[in-house]
MITI-78269 format. One record per residue: x, y negated, z negated of N, C-alpha, C in turn. Coordinates in steps of 0.1 Angstrom, whole numbers, padded with zeros to 4 digits, always signed. Layout:
BEGIN
XYZXYZXYZ ...
END
This chain:
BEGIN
-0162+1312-1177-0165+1326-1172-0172+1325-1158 -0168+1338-1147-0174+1333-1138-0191+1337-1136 -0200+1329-1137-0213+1328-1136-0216+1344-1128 -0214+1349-1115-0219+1354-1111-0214+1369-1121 -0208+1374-1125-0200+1385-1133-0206+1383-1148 -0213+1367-1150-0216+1369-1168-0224+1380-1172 -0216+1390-1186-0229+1397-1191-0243+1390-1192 -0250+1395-1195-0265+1392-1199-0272+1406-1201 -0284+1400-1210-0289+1414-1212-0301+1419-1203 -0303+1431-1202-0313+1431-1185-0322+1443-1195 -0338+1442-1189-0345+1454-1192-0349+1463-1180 -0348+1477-1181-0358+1481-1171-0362+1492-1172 -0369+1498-1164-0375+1512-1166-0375+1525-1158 -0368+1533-1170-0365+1542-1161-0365+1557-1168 -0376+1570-1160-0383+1581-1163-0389+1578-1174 -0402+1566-1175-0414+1562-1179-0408+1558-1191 -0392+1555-1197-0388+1547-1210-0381+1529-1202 -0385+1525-1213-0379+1508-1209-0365+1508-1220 -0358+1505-1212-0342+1505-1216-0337+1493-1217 -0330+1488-1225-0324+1476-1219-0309+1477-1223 -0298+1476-1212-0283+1470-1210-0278+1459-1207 -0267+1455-1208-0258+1447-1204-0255+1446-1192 -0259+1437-1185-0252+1440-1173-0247+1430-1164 -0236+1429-1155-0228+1422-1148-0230+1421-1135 -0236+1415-1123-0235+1415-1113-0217+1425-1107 -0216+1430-1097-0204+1438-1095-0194+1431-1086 -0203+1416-1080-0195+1406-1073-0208+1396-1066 -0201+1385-1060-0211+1373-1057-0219+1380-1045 -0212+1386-1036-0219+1393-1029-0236+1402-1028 -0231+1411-1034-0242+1422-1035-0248+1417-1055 -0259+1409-1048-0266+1406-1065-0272+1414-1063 -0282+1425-1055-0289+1435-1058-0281+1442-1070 -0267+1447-1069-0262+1455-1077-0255+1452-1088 -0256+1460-1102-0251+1456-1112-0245+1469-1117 -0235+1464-1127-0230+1473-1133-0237+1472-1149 -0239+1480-1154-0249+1484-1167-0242+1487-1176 -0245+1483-1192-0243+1494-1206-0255+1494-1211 -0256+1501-1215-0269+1508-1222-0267+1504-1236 -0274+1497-1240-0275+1495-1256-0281+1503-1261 -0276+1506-1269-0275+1521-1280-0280+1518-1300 -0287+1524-1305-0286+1520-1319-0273+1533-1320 -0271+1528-1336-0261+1539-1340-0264+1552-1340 -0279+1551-1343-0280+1563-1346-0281+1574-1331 -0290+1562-1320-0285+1572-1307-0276+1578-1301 -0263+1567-1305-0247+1572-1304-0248+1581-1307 -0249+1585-1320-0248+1594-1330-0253+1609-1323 -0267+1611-1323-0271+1617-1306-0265+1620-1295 -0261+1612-1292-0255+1612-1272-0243+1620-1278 -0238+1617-1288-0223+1623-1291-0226+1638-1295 -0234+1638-1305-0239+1656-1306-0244+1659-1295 -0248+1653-1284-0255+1666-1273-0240+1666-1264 -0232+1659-1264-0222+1658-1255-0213+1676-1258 -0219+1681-1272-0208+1690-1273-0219+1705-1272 -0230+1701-1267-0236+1715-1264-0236+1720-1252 -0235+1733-1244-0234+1740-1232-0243+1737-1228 -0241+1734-1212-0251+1731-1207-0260+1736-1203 -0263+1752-1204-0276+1754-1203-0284+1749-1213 -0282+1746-1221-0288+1742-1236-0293+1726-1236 -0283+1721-1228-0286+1705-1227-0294+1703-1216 -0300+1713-1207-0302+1709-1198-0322+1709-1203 -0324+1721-1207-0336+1718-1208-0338+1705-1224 -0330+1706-1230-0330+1692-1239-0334+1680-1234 -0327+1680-1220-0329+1666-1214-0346+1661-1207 -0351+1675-1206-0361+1671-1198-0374+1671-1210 -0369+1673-1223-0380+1664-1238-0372+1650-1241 -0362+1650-1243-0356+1636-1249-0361+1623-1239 -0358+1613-1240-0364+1601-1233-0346+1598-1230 -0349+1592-1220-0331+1587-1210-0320+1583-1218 -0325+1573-1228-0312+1568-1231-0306+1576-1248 -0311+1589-1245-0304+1600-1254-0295+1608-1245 -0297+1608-1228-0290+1617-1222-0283+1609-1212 -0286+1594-1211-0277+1594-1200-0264+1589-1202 -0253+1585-1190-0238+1578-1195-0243+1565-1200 -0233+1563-1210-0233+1548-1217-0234+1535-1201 -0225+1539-1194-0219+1534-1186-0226+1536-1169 -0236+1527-1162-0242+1530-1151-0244+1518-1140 -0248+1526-1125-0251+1513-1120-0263+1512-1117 -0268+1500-1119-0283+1492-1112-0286+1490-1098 -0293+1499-1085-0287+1488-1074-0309+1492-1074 -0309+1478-1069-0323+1470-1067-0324+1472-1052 -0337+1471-1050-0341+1466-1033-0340+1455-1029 -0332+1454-1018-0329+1440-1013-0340+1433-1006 -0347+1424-1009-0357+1418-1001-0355+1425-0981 -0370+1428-0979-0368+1436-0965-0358+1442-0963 -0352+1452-0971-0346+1462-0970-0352+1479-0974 -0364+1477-0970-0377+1488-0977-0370+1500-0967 -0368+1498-0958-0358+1508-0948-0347+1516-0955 -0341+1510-0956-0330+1511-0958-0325+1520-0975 -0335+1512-0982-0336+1513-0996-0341+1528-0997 -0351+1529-0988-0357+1544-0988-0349+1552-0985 -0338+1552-0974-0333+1559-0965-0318+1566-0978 -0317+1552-0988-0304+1562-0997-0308+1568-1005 -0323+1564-1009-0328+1576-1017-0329+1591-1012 -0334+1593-1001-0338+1604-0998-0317+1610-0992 -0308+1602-0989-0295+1608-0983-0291+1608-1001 -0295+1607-1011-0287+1609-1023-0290+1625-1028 -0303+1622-1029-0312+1638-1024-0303+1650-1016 -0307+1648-1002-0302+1652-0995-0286+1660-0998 -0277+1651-1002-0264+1651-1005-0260+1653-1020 -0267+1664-1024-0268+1667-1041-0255+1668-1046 -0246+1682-1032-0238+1690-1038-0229+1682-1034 -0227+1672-1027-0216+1658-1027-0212+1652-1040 -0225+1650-1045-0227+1639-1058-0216+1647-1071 -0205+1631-1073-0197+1633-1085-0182+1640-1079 -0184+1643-1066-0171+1648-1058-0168+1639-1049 -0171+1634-1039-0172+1620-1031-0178+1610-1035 -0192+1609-1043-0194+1597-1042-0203+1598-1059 -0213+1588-1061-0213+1586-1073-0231+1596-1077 -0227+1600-1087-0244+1611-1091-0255+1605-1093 -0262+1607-1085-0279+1603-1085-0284+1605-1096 -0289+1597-1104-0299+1601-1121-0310+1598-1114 -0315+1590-1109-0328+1587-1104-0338+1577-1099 -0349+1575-1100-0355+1562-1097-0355+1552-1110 -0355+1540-1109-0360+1527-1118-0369+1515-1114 -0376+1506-1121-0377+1495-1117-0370+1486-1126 -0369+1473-1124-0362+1461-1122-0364+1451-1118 -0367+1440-1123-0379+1430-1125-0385+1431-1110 -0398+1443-1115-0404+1442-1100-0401+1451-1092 -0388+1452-1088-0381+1458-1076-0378+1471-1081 -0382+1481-1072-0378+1495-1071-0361+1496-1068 -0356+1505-1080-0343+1502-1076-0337+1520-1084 -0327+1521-1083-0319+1536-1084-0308+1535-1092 -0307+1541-1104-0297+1545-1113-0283+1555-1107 -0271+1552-1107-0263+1556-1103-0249+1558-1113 -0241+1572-1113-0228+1567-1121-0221+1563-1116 -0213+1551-1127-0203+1540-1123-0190+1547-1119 -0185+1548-1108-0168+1552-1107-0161+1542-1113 -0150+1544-1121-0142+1541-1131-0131+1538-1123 -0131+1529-1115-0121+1530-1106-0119+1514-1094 -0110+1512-1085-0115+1499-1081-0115+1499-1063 -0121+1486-1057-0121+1492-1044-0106+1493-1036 -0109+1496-1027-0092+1501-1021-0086+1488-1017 -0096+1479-1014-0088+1467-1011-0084+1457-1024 -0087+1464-1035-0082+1455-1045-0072+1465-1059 -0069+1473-1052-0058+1486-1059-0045+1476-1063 -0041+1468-1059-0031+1461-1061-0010+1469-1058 -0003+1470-1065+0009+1475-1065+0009+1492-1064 +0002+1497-1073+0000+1511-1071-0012+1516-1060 -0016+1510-1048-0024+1513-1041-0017+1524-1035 -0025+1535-1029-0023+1548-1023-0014+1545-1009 -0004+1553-1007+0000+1557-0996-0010+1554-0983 -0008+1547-0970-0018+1550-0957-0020+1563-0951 -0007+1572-0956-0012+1585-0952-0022+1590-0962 -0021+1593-0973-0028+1597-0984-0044+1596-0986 -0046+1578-0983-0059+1577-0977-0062+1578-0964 -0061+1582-0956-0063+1582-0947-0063+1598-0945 -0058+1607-0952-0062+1624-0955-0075+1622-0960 -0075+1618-0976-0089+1616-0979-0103+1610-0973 -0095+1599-0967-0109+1593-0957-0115+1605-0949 -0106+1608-0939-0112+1622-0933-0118+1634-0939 -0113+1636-0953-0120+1643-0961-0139+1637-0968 -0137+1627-0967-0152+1624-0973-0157+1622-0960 -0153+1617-0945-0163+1618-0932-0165+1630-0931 -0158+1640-0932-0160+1652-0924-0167+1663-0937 -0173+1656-0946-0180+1661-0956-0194+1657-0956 -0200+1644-0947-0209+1640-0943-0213+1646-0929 -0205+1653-0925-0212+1660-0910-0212+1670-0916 -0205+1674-0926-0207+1695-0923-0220+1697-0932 -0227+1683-0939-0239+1682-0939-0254+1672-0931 -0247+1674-0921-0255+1669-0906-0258+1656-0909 -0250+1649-0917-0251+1632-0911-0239+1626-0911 -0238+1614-0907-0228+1608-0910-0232+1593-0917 -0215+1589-0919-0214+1579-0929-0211+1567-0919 -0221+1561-0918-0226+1547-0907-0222+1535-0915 -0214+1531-0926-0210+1519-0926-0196+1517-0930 -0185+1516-0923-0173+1523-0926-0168+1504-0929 -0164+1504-0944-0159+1496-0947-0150+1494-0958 -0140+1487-0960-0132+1492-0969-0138+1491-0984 -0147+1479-0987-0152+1475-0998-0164+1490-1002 -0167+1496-0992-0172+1508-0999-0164+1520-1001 -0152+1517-1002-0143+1531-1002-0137+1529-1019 -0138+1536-1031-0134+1532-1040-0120+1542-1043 -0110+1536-1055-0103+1548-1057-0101+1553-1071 -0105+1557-1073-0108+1563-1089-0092+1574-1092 -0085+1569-1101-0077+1574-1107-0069+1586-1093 -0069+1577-1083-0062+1589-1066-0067+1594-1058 -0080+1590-1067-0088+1599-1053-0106+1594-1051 -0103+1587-1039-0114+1582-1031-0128+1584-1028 -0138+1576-1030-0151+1575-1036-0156+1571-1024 -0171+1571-1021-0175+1565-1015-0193+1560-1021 -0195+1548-1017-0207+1545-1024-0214+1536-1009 -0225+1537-1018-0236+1528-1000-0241+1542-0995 -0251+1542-1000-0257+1552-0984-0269+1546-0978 -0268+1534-0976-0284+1532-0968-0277+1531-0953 -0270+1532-0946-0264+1534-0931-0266+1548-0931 -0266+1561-0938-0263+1574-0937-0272+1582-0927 -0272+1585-0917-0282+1590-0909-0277+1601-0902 -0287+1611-0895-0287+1619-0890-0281+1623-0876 -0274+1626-0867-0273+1627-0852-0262+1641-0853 -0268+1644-0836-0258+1658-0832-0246+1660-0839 -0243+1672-0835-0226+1672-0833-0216+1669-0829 -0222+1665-0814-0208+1654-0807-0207+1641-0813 -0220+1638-0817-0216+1621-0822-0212+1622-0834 -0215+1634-0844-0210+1634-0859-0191+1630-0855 -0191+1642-0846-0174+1642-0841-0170+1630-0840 -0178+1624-0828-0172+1607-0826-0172+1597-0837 -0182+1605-0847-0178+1588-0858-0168+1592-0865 -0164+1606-0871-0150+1608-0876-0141+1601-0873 -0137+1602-0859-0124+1595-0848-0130+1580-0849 -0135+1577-0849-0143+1559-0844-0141+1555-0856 -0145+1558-0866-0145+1552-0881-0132+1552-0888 -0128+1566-0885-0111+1567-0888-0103+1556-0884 -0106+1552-0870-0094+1542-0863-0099+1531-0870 -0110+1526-0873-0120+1515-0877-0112+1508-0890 -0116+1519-0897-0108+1516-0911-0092+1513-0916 -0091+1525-0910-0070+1526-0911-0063+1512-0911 -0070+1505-0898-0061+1490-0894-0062+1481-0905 -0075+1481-0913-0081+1474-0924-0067+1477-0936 -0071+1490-0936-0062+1495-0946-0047+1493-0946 -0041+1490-0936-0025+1490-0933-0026+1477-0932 -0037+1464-0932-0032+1451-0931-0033+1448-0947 -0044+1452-0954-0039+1452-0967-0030+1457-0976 -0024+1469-0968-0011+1474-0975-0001+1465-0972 -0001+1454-0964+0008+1451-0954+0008+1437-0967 -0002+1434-0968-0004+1417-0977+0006+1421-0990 +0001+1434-0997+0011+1434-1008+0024+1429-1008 +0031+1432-1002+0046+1433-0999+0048+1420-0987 +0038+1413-0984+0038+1402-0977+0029+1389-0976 +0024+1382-0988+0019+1373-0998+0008+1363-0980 +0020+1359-0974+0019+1351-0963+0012+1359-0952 +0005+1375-0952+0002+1379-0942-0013+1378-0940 -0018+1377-0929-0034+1370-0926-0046+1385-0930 -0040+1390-0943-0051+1401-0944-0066+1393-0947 
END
């Protein structure tokens, strides 16, 4: 099994309950971040399943007596502070904030703060889905993404920032339609420059995109 992806079991804390999941690093890359399951007794199951079928005005003030792991998805991500990344780490907190009415339409829904051995770190839902550069045979049309790409940049300016790290490994595609995760690049500037990163990031990406569309159908090509 490969070491960096092994389950193991992880504790941590989160809105003053200590939880412990399963969890996977999400690649050798980024160990700050994990992918989670929430160990459950039966009988919480049992719970999460009956509150799943009440209206949500009803579940909502429920949630704020129950302790987390009665309300939250089985299924979440972990991402930790990267050593001297106190910048940065702050900065997606407050653009997750910021970008509420995004959350669960572009990119993935803020639950909240945690710690983690130590490290202040942020609860996230998991997109069900994989990155664009690893969609394989059924990967989307270059027109198709490249409609939606412009649909998630131009959704980060008509809320006065933009999306500062244009890379394919953060573009995910969930059952057709395109995600975006990472906000510690997300920052603020005018309107002309919101404009310019649209066009800049657009051309940025696309070529990424068409050389890995290009590998599928061509084993030998230098994607």
């Amino acid at each position: 099994m490969d070491k960096a992806r092994a389950d193991r079991v992880i504790q941590f804390t989160f809105a003053g309950s200590s939880l412990r999941a399963w969890a996977e690093r999400v690649d050798r890359v980024h160990d700050n971040v994990q992918y989670i399951t929430l160990i459950r007794s039966k009988f919480m199951k049992w719970v999460v399943a009956s509150l799943s079928h009440l209206p949500g005005f009803l579940l909502g003030p429920l949630q704020q007596l129950l302790p987390p792991q009665f309300y939250l998805p089985g299924r979440l991500v972990l991402k930790s502070r990267k050593p001297d990344w106190d910048d940065e780490f702050a900065n997606e907190r407050v653009m997750y904030k910021k970008l509420a009415p995004l959350q669960g339409r572009i990119m993935p829904y803020f639950f909240g703060d945690a710690v983690f051995d130590d490290r202040p770190s942020i609860v996230l839902s998991r997109l069900e889905g994989m990155p664009s550069y690893k969609q394989g045979p059924t990967a989307l049309p270059a027109e198709d993404f490249e409609r939606q790409l412009e649909v998630i940049l131009r959704a980060f300016t008509k809320s006065g920032v933009i999306y500062d790290d244009p890379k394919l490994n953060n573009f995910l595609v969930v059952k057709g339609k395109v995600m975006v995760v990472d906000l510690e690049s997300v920052c603020e500037e005018n309107e002309q420059d919101q404009e310019l990163a649209v066009r800049s990031h657009r051309l940025h990406i696309m070529p990424q995109y068409g050389r890995y569309l290009n590998s599928l159908s061509n084993p030998y090509s230098m994607y």
